[in-house]
N, C-alpha and C positions, 0 to 999 in steps of 0.2 A: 452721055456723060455730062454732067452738070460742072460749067465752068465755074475756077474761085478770081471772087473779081478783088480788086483790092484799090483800095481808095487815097488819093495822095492824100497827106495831112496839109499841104502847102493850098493846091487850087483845087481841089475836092473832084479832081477829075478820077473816072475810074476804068480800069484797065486788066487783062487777064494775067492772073500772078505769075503763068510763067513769060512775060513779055518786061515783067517791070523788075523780077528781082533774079538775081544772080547767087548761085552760090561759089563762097571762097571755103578753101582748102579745109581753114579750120573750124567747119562746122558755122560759122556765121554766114548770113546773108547781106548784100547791097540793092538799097532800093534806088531807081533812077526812073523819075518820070518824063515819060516822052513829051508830056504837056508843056510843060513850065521848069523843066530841067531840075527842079529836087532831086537830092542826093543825101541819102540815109546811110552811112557808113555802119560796118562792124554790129549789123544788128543780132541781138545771141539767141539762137533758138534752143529748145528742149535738151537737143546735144552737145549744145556748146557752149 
């Protein structure tokens, strides 16, 4: 199975999407990079 990597926007480091984002309750996601500590709140996806 082919990993999805995902790229901080901060230090361009990149990482396995399910290690960097979180999902909350209402259908949004939280990105948090292990890198350099970026923190992308309330991001809205397809569902939400």
């Amino acid at each position: 199975m082919n990993k999805i990597m995902v790229r901080c926007p901060s230090c361009l480091d990149e990482r396995n999407i399910e290690s960097v984002l979180t999902a909350q309750s209402n259908q949004n996601v939280i990105y948090e990079c292990p890198n350099c500590r970026y923190v992308a709140k309330n991001i809205q996806t397809s569902k939400g």
